[in-house]
C-alpha positions as CSV (number, residue, x, y, z in Angstrom):
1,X,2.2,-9.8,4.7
2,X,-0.8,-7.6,5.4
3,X,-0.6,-5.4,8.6
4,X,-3.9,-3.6,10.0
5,X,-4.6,-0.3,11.1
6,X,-8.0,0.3,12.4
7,X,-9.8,0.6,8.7
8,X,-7.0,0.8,6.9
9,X,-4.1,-1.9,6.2
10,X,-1.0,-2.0,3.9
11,X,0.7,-5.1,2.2
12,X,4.1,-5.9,0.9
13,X,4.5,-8.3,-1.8
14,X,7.2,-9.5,-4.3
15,X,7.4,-8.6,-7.8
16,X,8.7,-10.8,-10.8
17,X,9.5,-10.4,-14.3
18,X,7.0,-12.4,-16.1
19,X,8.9,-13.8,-19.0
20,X,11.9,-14.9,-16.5
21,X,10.0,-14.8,-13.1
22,X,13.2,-13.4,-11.4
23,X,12.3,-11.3,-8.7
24,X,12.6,-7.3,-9.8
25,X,11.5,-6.0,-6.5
26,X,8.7,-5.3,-4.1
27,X,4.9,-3.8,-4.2
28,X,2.9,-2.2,-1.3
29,X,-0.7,-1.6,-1.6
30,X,-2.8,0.3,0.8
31,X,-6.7,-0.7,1.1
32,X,-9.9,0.8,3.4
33,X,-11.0,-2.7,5.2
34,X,-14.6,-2.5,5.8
35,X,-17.3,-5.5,4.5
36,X,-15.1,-5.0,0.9
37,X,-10.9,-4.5,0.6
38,X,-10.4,-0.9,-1.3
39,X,-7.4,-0.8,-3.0
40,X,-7.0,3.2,-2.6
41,X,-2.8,3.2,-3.4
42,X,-0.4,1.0,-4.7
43,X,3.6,1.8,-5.5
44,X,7.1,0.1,-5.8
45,X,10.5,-0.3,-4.1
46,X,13.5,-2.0,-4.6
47,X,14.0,-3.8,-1.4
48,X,11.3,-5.3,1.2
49,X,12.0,-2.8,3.8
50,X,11.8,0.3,1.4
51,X,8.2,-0.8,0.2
52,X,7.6,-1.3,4.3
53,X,8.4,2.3,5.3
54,X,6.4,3.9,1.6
55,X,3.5,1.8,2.8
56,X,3.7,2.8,6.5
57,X,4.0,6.6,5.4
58,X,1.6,6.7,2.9
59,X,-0.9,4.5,5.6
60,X,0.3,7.2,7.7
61,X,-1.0,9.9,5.3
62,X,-4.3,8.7,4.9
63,X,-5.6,8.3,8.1
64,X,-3.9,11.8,9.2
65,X,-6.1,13.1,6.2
66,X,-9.3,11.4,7.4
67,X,-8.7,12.5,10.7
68,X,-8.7,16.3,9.4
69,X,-11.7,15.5,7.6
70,X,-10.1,15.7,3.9
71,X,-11.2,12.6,1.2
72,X,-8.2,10.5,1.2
73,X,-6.2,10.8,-2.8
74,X,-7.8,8.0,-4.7
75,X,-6.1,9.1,-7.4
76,X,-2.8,7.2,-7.1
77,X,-3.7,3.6,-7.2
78,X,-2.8,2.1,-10.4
């Protein structure tokens, strides 16, 4: 589920084990949409709704940031 915010979006996406595939809990990523996806952060909750609300805050973060004129943190994507 990707959700879009002017040039910005976050996703929330499952996250198995890979030598059982069981589920071990959920990934948000947060990328700068413009002619190419930037993946800028990425991070991990245990449940759907907590990787929902980290994405949504740290989306938050960012475009606060750009809108002060600061570089968004590259620097936590992994």
């Amino acid at each position: 589920m990707r959700i879009y915010e002017g040039d910005y979006a976050y996703e929330v996406e499952r996250v198995f084990d890979s030598a059982t595939q069981v589920q071990t809990g959920w990934r948000y990523n947060i990328y700068r949409v413009r002619l190419r996806d930037e993946l800028l952060r990425t991070g991990q909750a245990k449940t759907m709704n907590a990787a929902e609300k980290a994405g949504q805050r740290e989306l938050a973060e960012l475009i606060q940031a750009e809108q002060r004129g600061k570089n968004p943190r590259k620097d936590r994507a992994a």
